[in-house]
C-alpha positions, 0 to 999 in steps of 0.5 A: 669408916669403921668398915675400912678399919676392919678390912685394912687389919683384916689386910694386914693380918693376913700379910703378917700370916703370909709372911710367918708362912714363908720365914718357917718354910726357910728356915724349915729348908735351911734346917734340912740342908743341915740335917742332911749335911749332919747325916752324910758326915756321920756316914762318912765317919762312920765309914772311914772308921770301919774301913780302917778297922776292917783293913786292919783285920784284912792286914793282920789275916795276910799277916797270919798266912805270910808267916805260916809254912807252905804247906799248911797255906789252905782253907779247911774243905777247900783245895789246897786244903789247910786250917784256915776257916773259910768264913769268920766274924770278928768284932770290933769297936762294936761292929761286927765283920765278917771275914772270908778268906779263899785260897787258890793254886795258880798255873802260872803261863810264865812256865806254860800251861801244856805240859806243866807236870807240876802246874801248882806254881803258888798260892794266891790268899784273897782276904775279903771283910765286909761289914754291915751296920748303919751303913755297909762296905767291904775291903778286899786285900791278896798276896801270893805265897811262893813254894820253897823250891821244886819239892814244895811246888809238886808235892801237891800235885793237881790238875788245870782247868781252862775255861774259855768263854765265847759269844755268839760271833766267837769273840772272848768274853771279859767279865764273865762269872765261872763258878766250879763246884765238885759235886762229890767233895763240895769244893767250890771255886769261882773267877771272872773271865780275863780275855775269855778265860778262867784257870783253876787248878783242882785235885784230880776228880773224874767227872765230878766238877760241875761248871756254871758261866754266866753274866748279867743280862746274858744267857747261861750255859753250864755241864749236867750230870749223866741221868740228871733231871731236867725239867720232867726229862732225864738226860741220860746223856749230856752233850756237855758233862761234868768235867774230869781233872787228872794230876798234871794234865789241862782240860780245856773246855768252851762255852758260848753265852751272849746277851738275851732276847726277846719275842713278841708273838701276835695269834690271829687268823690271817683271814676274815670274813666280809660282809655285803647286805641289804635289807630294804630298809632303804634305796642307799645299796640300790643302783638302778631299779624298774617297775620295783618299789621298795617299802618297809624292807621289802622289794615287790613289783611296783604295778603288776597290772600294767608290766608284768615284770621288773628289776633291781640292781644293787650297787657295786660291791667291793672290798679292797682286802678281797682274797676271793668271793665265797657265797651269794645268798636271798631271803624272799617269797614267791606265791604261785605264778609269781618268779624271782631270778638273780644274776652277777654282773662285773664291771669291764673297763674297756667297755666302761659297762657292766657285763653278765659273768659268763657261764663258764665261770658262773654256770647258771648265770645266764638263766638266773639262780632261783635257789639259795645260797649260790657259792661263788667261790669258783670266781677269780677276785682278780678278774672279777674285783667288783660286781653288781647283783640283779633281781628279775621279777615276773608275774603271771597274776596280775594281782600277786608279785614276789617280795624280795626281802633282802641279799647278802654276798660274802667274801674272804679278806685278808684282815687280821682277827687276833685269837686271844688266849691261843696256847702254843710250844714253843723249842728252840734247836740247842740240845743238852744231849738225849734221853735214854731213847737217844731223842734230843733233850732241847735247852728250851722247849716251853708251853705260852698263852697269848693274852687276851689281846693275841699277845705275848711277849717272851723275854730271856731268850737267848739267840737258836732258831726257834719254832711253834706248835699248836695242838689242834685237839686242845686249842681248835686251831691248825697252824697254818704259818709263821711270819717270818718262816719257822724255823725262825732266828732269833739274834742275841741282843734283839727283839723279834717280832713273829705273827702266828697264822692259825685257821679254826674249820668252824666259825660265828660271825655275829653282827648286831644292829638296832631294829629300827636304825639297822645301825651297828650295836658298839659294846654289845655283849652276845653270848654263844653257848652250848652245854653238851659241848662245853662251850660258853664265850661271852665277846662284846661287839666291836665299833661295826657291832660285830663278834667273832666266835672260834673255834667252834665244832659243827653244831647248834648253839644258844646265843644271847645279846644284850644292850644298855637300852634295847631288850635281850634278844635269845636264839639259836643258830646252827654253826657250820664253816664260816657261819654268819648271823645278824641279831636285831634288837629293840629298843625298850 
């Protein structure tokens, strides 16, 4: 009885703290929704207070200038020129404004733009207050300023500068920023495109007015100093140089941006090797065989005392990524009166058999090699697609046979190895003008770096015709094409995939296996290394247990290979074109 007293107060009191629980969680929302409420009204006030404030600042500045005189209408270093100080704070209620005030000349198209000899038709003042506390803004109020009459008008006369803005189809650009900076004076002015254009009337400056448009997320595009430094070049002399204002006159000058791209580029060399072996451990790579007998890795006549010969044939061998057959090569032994023969034979669909390669196109096949490595790179993939190997043994001593230990065929395939950390140029065909030899000084022309992955993806480019170089004494590697063909375009506004083929002259494939199983070795670490050459890589061995090392230069190399379970195996192995070597690790 007691025992369910306690458990029903136990009960009870739980709900009661469950209960609580919740009641604090809604009054604990209900509070913060007030909270909230209570902040965005002392933003608001806050806000409406100091706009008002600044716009009575604003009015009274407009103000000031509507009763000044024409002519002294101007910013102190600025054009037209005046005592109105370009920026200023003023405080007020405790906060403090920052007052700026710009004054323009405007060319009004109502009398022409050509041929105006008196092109400052009035004045236009923009005053801008900002402030910034708690809480920031800004209000932004203009008025023109009209000249009492012709005399007034031309008594400070300047010139007009027409800006146009295009993109990459011709087409204007609205909302294009176009800042104006006199290199000598300092004076600076900006505006933002209205159907594609920009005026600005400036005192007469001969080469002086540097002019920069741009736009977000677009290219940039802007004029150069004659001799200014770009990057590590000098630009003696630029395609596009400051520009020159003469009293009365209009320079018209054009730029073309648009909005940027983007590049992703893959390193790899466009072909591998594959690989055909058997080592014996089994009768699984084995078509048909006689009088042979296959143990512990080898294949030795099975009774020489009754036939005196006997052969093997392997199974059929193929790659559905073959480019062409490259070399044929044996291990094996031959005591004294013993002989070991090798021949190719290709399947011929008509006769639904396999058949001997002929000697014109395999001179020695009909006899049988008995040297290795044989190069069958002479054959034609197309033709001869899938072939077959065979082994010949014969004895004259009964009591002694040769002993094939294993075979292996290679071949070109046309599977993809990424390089990683492959450095490439990459240049565009705009140029900014030339250097002082009169060679052409590019917009961009840049040095990248794949990632470890063959990789990189290159952004803010804007839309030219790009194209790569590799410099084979740095990197190893020849280019040998681009994918598409370079000079490659790139558009404004995309994204352009490039696959860069590169071909190394020397080359390790290192295979990986387990002693016993002859299993591949998945995430082996093997090491190639070579001290005099400076030359030391450490790759892990892919789900086929192979790693794939270049460029190399002809010439001996340490490796080690290592795995979680197995003892650390140490050679070497002489690297020479597309070398191969397979590495058997033991089990502890």
């Amino acid at each position: 009885m007691l025992n369910l007293m306690y458990e029903k107060n136990r009960k009870e009191n739980g709900m009661a703290l469950m209960d609580a629980l919740v009641g604090v969680f809604l009054v604990l929302i209900i509070f913060l929704g007030i909270f909230g409420a209570y902040l965005l009204g002392l933003k608001v006030v806050s806000q409406s207070r100091s706009r008002t404030d600044a716009t009575s600042i604003a009015n009274e500045k407009i103000e000031a200038i509507r009763n000044m005189s024409y002519s002294a209408v101007g910013v102190i270093g600025g054009y037209p020129s005046g005592g109105i100080s370009q920026e200023e704070n003023v405080a007020r209620n405790g906060v403090n404004f920052t007052v700026t005030t710009r004054i323009d000349y405007i060319n009004d198209s109502f009398d022409g733009v050509e041929g105006d000899s008196c092109p400052n038709d009035y004045k236009k003042a923009d005053v801008r207050v900002s402030w910034s506390n708690q809480f920031s803004g800004d209000v932004d109020l203009m008025t023109d300023i009209s000249p009492n009459g012709i005399s007034q008008e031309c008594a400070d006369v300047g010139g007009t500068m027409s800006v146009a803005v295009f993109d990459a189809s011709g087409i204007s650009i609205t909302g294009a920023n176009v800042d104006v900076e006199d290199v000598v004076s300092g004076l600076e002015k900006s505006c933002i495109t209205d159907s594609g254009t920009c005026l600005f009337v400036l005192p007469e400056a001969v080469g002086a007015y540097k002019i920069f448009v741009s736009k977000d997320n677009y290219s940039a595009e802007r004029t150069y100093e004659k001799n200014e430094l770009v990057g590590s070049v000098v630009l003696a002399n630029p395609g596009k140089p400051h520009a020159t204002i003469f009293e009365g006159q209009v320079t018209s000058i054009s730029f073309s941006i648009d909005k940027l791209s983007g590049m992703s580029s893959d390193t790899q060399a466009p072909e591998s090797v594959g690989w055909w072996t058997d080592i014996f451990t089994d009768q699984s790579k084995i078509s048909s065989m006689s009088n042979v007998a296959v143990i512990d890795g080898e294949a030795r006549l099975e009774d020489a005392h009754a036939e005196p010969s006997g052969y093997l044939i392997s199974s059929a061998i193929t790659s559905a990524q073959l480019i062409n057959w490259k070399e044929f090569s044996f291990d094996n032994y031959e005591p004294a009166n013993t002989s070991l023969k090798y021949q190719i034979f290709y399947f011929v669909v008509d006769l639904g058999d396999w058949i001997l390669i002929p000697e014109a196109d395999l001179p020695g096949n009909s006899v049988g090699f008995a040297v290795s490595p044989i190069d069958i790179s002479g054959l034609n993939a197309i033709q001869y697609p899938e072939i077959r190997l065979k082994a010949n043994f014969s004895t004259s001593d009964s009591s002694s046979t040769p002993v094939l230990y294993g075979w292996t065929i290679s071949w070109r395939k046309s599977e993809p190895i990424k390089i990683p950390n492959l450095e490439f140029h990459l240049q565009g065909t705009k140029s900014l003008g030339t250097d002082s030899n009169g060679n052409p000084v590019y917009k961009y022309s840049e040095d990248h770096i794949s990632d470890l992955s063959g990789r990189i993806d290159i952004s803010d480019l804007e839309w030219d015709s790009y194209s790569f170089a590799v410099d084979k004494s740095a990197t190893g590697f020849d280019l040998l094409s681009t994918e598409p063909v370079q000079p490659v375009d790139v558009l404004p506004d995309t994204i352009q995939p490039i696959i860069l083929n590169l071909a190394a002259e020397d080359t390790l494939l290192a295979t990986v296996k387990d002693s016993t199983s002859f299993d591949p070795i998945f995430a082996a670490s093997v090491r190639v290394y070579n001290v005099y050459l400076e030359y030391d890589q450490l790759l892990p061995t892919n789900e086929l247990g192979k790693a794939f090392f270049m460029p190399l230069e002809e010439a001996n190399y340490n490796i080690e290979v290592q795995s979680p379970g197995y003892s650390i195996y140490t050679g070497t192995v002489f690297v020479s074109g597309s070398s191969a070597e397979t590495i058997q690790l033991t089990r502890l």
